[in-house]
C-alpha positions as CSV (number, residue, x, y, z in Angstrom):
1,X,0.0,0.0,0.0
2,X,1.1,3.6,-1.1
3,X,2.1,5.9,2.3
4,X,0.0,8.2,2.9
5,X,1.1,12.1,3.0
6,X,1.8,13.5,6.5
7,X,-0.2,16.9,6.7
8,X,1.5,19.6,7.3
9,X,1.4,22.1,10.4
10,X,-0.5,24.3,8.0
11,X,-3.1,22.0,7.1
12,X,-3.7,21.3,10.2
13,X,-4.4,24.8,11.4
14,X,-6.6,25.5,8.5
15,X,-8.8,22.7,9.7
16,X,-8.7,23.8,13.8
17,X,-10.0,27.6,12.4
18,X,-12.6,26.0,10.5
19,X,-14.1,23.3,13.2
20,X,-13.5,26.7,15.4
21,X,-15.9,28.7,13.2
22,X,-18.4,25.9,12.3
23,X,-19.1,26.2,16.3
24,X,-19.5,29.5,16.3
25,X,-22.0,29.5,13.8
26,X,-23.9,26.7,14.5
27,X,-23.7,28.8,18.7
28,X,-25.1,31.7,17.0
29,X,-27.7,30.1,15.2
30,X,-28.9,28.2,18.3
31,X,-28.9,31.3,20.6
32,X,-31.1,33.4,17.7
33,X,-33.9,30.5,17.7
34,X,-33.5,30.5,22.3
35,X,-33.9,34.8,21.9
36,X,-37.2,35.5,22.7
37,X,-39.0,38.0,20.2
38,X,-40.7,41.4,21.1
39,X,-44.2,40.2,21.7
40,X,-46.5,43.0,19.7
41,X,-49.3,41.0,20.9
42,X,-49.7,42.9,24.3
43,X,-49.6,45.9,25.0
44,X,-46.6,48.2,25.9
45,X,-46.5,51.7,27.3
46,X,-43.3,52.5,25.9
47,X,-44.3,51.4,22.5
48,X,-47.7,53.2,22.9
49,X,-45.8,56.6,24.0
50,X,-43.3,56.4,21.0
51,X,-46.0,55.9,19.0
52,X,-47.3,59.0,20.0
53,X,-44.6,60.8,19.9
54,X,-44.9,60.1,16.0
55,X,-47.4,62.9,15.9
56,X,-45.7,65.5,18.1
57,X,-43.3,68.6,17.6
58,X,-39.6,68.6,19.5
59,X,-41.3,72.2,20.1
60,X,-44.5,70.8,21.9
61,X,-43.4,66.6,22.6
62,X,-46.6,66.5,25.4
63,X,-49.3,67.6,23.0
64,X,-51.1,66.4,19.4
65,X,-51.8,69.4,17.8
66,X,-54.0,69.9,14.5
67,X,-51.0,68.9,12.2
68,X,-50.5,65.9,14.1
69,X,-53.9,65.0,14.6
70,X,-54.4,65.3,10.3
71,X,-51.6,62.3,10.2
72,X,-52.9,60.5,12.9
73,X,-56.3,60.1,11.5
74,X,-55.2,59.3,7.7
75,X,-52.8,57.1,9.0
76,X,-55.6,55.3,11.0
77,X,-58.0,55.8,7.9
78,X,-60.4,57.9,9.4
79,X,-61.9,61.5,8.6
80,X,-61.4,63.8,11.0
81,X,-64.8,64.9,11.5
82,X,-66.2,61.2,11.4
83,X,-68.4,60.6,15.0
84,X,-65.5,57.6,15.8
85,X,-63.0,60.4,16.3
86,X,-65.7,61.7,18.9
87,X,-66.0,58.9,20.8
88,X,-62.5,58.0,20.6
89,X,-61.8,61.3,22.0
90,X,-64.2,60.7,24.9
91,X,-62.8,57.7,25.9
92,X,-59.4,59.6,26.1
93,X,-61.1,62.5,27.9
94,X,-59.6,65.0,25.8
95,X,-60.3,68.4,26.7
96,X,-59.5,70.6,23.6
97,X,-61.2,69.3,20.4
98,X,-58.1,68.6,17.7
99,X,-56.1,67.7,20.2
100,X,-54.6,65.0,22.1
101,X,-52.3,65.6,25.5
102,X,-49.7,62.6,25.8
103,X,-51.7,61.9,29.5
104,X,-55.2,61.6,27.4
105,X,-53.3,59.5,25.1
106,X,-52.3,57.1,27.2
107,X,-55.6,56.9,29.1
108,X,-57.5,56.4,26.1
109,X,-55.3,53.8,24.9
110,X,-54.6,51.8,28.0
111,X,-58.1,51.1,28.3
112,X,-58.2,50.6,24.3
113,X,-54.8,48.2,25.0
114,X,-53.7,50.2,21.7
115,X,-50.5,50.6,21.0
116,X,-50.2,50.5,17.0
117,X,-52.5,51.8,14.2
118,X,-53.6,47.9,13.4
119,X,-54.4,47.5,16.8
120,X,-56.9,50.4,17.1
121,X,-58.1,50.2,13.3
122,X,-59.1,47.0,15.2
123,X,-60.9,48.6,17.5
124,X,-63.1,51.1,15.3
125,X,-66.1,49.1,14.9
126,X,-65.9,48.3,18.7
127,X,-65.8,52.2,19.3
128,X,-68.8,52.6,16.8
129,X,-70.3,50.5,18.9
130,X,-70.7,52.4,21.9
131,X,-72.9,54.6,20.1
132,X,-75.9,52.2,20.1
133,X,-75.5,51.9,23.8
134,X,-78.4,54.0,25.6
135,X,-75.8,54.9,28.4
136,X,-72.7,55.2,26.7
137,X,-74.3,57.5,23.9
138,X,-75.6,59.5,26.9
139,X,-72.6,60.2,28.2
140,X,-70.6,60.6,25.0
141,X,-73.2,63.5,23.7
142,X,-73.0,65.3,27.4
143,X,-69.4,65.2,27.3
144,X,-69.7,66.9,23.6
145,X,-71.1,70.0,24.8
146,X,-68.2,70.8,26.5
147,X,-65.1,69.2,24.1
148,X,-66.9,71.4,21.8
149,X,-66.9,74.4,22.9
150,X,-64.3,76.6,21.6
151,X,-64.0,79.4,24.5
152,X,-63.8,77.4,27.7
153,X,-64.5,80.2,29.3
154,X,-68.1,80.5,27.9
155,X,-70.8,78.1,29.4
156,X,-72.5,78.6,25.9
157,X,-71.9,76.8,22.7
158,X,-72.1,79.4,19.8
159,X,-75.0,78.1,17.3
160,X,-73.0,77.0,14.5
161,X,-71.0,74.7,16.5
162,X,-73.8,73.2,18.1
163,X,-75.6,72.5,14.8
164,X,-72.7,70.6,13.7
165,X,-72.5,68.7,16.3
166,X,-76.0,67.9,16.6
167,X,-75.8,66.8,12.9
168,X,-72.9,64.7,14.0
169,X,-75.0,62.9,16.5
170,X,-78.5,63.2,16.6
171,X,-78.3,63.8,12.3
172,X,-79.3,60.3,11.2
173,X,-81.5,59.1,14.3
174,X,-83.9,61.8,15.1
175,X,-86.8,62.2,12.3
176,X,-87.4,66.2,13.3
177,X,-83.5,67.1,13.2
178,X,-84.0,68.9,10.1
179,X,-86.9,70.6,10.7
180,X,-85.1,71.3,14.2
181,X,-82.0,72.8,12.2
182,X,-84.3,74.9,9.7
183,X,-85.9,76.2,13.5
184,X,-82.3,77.2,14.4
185,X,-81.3,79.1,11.2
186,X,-84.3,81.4,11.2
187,X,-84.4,81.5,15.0
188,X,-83.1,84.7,17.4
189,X,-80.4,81.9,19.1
190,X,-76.6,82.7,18.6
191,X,-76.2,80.3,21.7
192,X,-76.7,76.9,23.5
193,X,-76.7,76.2,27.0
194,X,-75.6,73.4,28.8
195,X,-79.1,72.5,29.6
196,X,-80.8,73.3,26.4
197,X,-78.3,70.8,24.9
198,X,-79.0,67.9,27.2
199,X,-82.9,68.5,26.5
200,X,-82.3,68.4,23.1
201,X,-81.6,64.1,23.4
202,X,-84.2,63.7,25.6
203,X,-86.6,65.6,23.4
204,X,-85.5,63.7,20.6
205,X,-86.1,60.3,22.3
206,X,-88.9,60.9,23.8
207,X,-91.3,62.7,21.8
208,X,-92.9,61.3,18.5
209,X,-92.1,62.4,15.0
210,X,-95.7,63.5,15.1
211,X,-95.2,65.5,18.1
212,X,-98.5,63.3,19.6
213,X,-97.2,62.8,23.2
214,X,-95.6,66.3,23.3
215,X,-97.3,67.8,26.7
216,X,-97.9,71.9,25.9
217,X,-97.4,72.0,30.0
218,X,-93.9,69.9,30.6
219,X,-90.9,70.9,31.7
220,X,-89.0,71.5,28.2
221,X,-86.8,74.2,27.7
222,X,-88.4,77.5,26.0
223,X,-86.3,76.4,22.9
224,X,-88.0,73.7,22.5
225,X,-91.2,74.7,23.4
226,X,-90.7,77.4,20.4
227,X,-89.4,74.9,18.3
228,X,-92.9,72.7,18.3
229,X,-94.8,75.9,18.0
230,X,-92.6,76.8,14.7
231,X,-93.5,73.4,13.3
232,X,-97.1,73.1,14.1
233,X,-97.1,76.7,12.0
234,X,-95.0,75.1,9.1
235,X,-97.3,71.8,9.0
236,X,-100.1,74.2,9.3
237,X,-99.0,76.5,6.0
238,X,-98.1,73.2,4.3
239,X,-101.5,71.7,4.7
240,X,-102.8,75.0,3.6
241,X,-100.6,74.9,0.3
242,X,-102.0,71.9,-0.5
């Protein structure tokens, strides 16, 4: 039989460096699949404030201003003046309508457990939702009046705003609303109160389209009760016309 070659010291190293770096691969590869990956599933503060952040100036990091907000809602794929933005609002408590503090943020979303744009394009319908609860809608057109208004320091809402906002909630559930609006254009009000506001729902809950169960001697507002007489006057010339 032939002899076989002696390898030389060379060889031998060259095969050492390569058993060395086979291990080291084959240790990095088994310490990547043993890393545990961020889990986007639940929800993370830090995540949630960066993603916040996204929407803020270096001048003003603490608040979402109207700039912001304009991203924020096309990047969520929702109009600005859509009711969702309303009620998303509400459950952040936000104080000033178009925009967001970092603390309303984060209270809003915490209960939400939102801390991406899929994870509260997720939750839009659930958000819609609330509207077709008796309470929740309650307290989400209450709290309205006052996100609405633009001079805190009024406790009136100046007519135009209060019409469209009354579109936005009570525009495609209460049969009168635009009778009621056509009231308010030709009427003497420049203003809404607090308590004309919250008699508005009730009114347009409780009494018929027909205004059959409206009692000439409750407790309505003078609004309102001028309202009914204005329409009982417009039904009346109508039927006249006719």
């Amino acid at each position: 039989m032939p002899r076989s070659k002696r390898r030389s010291a060379a060889d031998m190293g060259l095969e050492d460096d390569e058993r060395h770096y086979g291990k080291r691969l084959r240790n990095t590869a088994s310490s990547r699949r043993h890393s545990k990956p961020e889990d986007i599933s639940s929800f993370s503060t830090k995540r949630c404030t960066a993603w916040f952040r996204e929407y803020t100036s270096p001048d003003d990091p603490d608040t979402l201003g109207p700039d912001g907000m304009e991203k924020f809602c096309e990047d969520i794929g929702v109009e600005p003046e859509n009711v969702v933005m309303l009620v998303l609002a509400w459950k952040m408590n936000a104080h000033q309508m178009g925009f967001f503090t970092e603390q309303e943020w984060l209270k809003g979303l915490v209960d939400l457990q939102c801390d991406t744009i899929c994870k509260l394009q997720m939750k839009l319908d659930y958000l819609r939702s609330l509207l077709n609860d008796h309470s929740s809608f309650k307290s989400i057109y209450r709290y309205a009046y006052d996100f609405a208004r633009q001079d805190k320091d009024q406790r009136s809402m100046d007519i135009e705003t209060a019409k469209a906002m009354l579109q936005l909630l009570l525009g495609k559930h209460w049969p009168l609303f635009a009778q009621f609006g056509g009231f308010l254009d030709q009427s003497k009000y420049k203003v809404i109160n607090k308590d004309q506001w919250c008699n508005i729902l009730e009114f347009s809950r409780t009494i018929l389209h027909d205004l059959s169960n409206y009692d000439v001697d409750g407790a309505w507002p003078v609004m309102l009760d001028e309202f009914v007489e204005w329409l009982k006057l417009a039904k009346s010339i109508d039927m006249c016309r006719s």
